[in-house]
C-alpha positions in Angstrom: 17.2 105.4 -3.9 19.6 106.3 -0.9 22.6 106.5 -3.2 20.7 108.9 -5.2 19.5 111.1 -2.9 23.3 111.0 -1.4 25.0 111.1 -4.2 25.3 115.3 -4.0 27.3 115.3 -0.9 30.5 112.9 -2.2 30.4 114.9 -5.5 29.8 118.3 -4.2 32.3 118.3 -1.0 35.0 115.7 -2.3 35.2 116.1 -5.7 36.0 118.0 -8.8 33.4 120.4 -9.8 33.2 119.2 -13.2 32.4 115.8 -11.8 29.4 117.7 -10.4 27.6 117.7 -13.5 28.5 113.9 -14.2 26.5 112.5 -10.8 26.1 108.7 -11.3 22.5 108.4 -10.8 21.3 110.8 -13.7 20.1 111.4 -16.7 22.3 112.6 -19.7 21.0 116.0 -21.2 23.0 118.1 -23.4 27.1 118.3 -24.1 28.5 116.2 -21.4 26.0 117.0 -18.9 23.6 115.2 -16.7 20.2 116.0 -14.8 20.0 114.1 -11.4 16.4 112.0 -10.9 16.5 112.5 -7.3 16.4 116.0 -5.4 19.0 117.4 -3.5 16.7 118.1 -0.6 17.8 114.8 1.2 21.5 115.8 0.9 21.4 119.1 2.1 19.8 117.6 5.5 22.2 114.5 5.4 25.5 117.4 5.0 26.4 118.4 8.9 25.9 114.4 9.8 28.1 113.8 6.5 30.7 116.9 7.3 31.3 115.3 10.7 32.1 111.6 9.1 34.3 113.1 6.8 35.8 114.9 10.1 36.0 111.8 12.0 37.7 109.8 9.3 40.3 112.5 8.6 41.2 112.2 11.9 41.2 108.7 12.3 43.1 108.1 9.1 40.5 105.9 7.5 38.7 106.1 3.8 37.6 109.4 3.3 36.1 108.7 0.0 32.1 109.7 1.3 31.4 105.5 1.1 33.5 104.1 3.9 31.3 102.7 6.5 31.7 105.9 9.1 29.8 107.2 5.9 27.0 105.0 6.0 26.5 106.0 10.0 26.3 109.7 9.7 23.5 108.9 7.5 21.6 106.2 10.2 22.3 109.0 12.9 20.5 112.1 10.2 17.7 109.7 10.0 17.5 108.8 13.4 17.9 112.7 14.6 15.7 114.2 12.1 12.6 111.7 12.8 12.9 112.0 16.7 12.6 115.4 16.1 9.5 115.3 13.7 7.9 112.3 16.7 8.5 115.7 18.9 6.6 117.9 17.0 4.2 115.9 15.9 3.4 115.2 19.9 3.3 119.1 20.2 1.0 119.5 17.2 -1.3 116.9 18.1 -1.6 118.2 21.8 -3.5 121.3 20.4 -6.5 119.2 20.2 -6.2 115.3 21.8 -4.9 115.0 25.7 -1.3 114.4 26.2 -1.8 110.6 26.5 -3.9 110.5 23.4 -1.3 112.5 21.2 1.6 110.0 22.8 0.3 107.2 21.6 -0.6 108.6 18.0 2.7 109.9 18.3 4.4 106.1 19.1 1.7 104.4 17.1 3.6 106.7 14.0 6.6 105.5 14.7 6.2 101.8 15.1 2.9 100.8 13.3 3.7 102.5 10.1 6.5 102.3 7.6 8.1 105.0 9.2 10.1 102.8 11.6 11.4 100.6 8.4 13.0 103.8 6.8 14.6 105.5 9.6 16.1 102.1 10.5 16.5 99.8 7.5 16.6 102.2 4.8 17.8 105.6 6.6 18.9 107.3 3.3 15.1 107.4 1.2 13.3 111.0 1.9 10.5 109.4 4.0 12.2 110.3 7.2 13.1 113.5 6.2 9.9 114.6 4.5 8.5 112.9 8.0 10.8 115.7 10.1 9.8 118.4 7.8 5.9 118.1 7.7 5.7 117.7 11.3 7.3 120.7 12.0 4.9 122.4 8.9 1.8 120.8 10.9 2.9 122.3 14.0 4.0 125.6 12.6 0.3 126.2 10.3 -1.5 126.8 13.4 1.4 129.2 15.4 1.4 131.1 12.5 -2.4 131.7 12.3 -2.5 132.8 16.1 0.4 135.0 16.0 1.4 135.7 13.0 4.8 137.3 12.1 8.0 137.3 9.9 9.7 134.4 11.6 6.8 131.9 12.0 6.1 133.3 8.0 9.8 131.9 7.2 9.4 128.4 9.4 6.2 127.8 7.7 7.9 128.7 4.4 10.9 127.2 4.6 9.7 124.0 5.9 7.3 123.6 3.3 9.9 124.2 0.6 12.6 121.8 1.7 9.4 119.3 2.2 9.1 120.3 -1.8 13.1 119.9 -2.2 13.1 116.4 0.1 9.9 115.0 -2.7 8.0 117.4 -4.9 4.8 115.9 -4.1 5.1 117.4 -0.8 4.4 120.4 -2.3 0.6 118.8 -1.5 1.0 120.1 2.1 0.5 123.6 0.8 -3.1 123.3 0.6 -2.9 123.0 4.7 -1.6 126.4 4.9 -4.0 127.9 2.3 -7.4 125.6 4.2 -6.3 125.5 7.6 -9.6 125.7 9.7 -11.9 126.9 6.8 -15.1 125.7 7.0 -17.1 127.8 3.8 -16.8 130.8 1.6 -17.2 133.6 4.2 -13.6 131.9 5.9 -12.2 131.5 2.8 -12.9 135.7 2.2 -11.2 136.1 5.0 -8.1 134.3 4.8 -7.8 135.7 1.6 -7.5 139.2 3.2 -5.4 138.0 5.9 -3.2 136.8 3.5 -2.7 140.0 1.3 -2.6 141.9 4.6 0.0 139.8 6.3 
């Protein structure tokens, strides 16, 4: 799977464009055409960690093909970046209701008695790290929102949501959160509605 999530960013930034609609790990449709099976969600998170490798190995003179092993780094540092930053948020989210030494060792308890530790280490290049980042920063942004709501919390909420969606379509789950957040029977549910249409 972690070649087919990066396969976008050798083929997109390296390549000819008509190799673009030839990725390896598709499915032929049409004349001469393919249809990826993974996402590009994964890539477009991987592409400043993959920009710099390509930087570093111009400068250094090595392969600058997208699979020399400077390649396979930027995308251990993405994982490792974009998870510490979900382990933050999710600390920040879960002090809203638990003490700060109960949310820190939820928080740690995440990271090393799950399967998250396995694919930001082992297998850095699957979406589980990055669909990690981006529904921790969704769970903390839900509840911002409903205090004080406005056009930038609107487009974190968003836009986190829909690269969740772009990282793994079943994300898309996590929109029922957003739409549920705190109701507790048919008089909330009114109101959301009309805070929803209003907002």
């Amino acid at each position: 799977d972690m070649e087919g999530y990066y396969q976008y960013l050798p083929a997109f930034f390296l390549r000819d464009w008509e190799e673009f609609n030839r990725l390896p790990w598709a499915n032929p449709y049409g004349e001469g055409k393919t249809v990826s099976a993974f996402t590009c969600g994964v890539a477009i998170l991987q592409s400043p960690f993959f920009l710099m490798a390509h930087g570093v190995s111009l400068l250094s003179g090595s392969d600058t093909d997208g699979y020399a092993p400077i390649y396979y780094v930027s995308v251990l540092l993405a994982s490792l970046f974009y998870v510490t930053l979900g382990l933050i948020f999710l600390f920040r989210a879960l002090t809203a209701y638990f003490s700060n030494k109960t949310a820190l060792v939820a928080t740690l308890l995440t990271f090393y008695a799950t399967n998250l530790f396995y694919y930001t280490i082992v297998s850095p290049g699957t979406s589980h790290a990055y669909s990690f980042f981006l529904l921790a920063v969704y769970l903390y942004s839900v509840p911002v929102f409903y205090r004080q709501p406005g056009y930038g919390r609107a487009w974190v909420t968003a836009f986190t949501l829909g690269m969740a969606t772009l990282v793994r379509p079943s994300n898309l789950v996590a929109v029922f959160y957003f739409l549920l957040y705190e109701i507790r029977g048919w008089q909330d549910l009114r109101e959301r509605f009309g805070f929803l249409v209003r907002q």
